[in-house]
C-alpha positions as a printed Julia matrix, in Angstrom:
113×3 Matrix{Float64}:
 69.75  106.58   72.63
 72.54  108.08   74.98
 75.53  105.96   76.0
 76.49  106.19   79.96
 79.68  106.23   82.22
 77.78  104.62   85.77
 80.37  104.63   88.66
 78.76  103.15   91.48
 80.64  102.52   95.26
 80.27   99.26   97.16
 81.36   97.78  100.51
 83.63   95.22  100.67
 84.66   93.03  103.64
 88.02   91.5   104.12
 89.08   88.8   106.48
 92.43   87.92  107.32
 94.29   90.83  106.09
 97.54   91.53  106.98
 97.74   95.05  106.17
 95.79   98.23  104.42
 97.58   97.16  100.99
 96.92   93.68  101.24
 93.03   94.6   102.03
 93.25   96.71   99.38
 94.55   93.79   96.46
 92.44   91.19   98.08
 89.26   93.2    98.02
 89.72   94.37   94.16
 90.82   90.58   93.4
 87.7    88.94   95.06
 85.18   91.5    93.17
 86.92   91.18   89.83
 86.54   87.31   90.71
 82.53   87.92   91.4
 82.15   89.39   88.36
 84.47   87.56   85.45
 83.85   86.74   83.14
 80.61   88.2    82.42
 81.46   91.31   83.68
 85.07   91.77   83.04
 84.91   95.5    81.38
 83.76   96.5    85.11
 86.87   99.17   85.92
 87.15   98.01   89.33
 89.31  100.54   91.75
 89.49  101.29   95.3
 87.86  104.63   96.69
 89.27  107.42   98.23
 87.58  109.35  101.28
 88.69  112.95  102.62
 89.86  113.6   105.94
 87.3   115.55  107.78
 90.06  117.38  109.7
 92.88  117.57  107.18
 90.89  117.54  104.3
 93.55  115.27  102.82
 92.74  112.3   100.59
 93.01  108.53  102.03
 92.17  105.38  100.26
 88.71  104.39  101.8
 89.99  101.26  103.88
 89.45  100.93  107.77
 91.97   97.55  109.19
 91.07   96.31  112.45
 92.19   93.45  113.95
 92.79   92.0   110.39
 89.41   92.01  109.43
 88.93   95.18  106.55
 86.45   97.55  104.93
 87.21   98.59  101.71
 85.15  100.71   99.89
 85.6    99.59   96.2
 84.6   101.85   92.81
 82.89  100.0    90.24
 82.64  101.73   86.44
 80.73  100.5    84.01
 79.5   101.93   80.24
 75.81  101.52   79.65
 74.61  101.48   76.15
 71.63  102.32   74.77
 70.26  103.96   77.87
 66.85  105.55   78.47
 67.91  108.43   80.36
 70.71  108.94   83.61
 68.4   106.94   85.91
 67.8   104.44   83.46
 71.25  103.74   82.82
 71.95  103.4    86.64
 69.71  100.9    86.97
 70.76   98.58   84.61
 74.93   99.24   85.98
 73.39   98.84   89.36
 71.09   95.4    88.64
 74.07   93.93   86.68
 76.79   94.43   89.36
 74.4    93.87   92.37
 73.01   90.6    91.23
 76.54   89.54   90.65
 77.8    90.86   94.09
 74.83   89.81   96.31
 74.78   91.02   99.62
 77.36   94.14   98.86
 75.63   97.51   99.2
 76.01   99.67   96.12
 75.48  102.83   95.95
 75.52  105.43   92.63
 78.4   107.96   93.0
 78.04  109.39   89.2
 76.51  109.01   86.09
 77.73  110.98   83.19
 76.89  110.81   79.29
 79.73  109.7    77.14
 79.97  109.67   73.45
């Protein structure tokens, strides 16, 4: 059976930040947090998003009145997997019963050695 690379994105809500970097660290920290130890092979990063207008590439955080939305990249490895779907399933159940109440959403799924 295949082995899988599952990158999935989630939503992540800060409070009480003082700044886009500090959103940023605080957001990564609390997930990594979530899902230690059990979890701790999760690469946990934050996204990027592209500028509609510019087309250039910003770190997917929106700050407003200290209270932040940071859209976080999870990557796990899935062993053993039945087929793509399969293997985003299980990344997807793992993380998400782990992180309840954060949408998650597969980005990619791609067959590794």
């Amino acid at each position: 059976m295949p082995n899988y690379l599952v990158v999935l994105q989630g939503a992540w809500i800060v409070k009480k930040a003082k700044s886009v970097e500090d959103a940023m660290n605080i957001a990564v920290a609390e997930a990594g947090k979530k899902l230690s130890p059990d979890l701790d092979f999760v690469e946990i990063d934050v996204g990027d998003t592209e500028c509609p207008k510019c087309g250039e590439t910003l770190k997917s955080v929106f700050l407003v009145a200290e209270m932040a939305l940071v859209g976080l990249i999870f990557e796990m490895k899935v062993f053993n997997a039945q087929s793509e779907e399969h293997a985003a399933k299980i990344a997807k159940y793992e993380i998400g019963k782990r992180l309840k109440r954060i949408p998650l959403q597969v980005i990619e799924v791609v067959e590794i050695d």
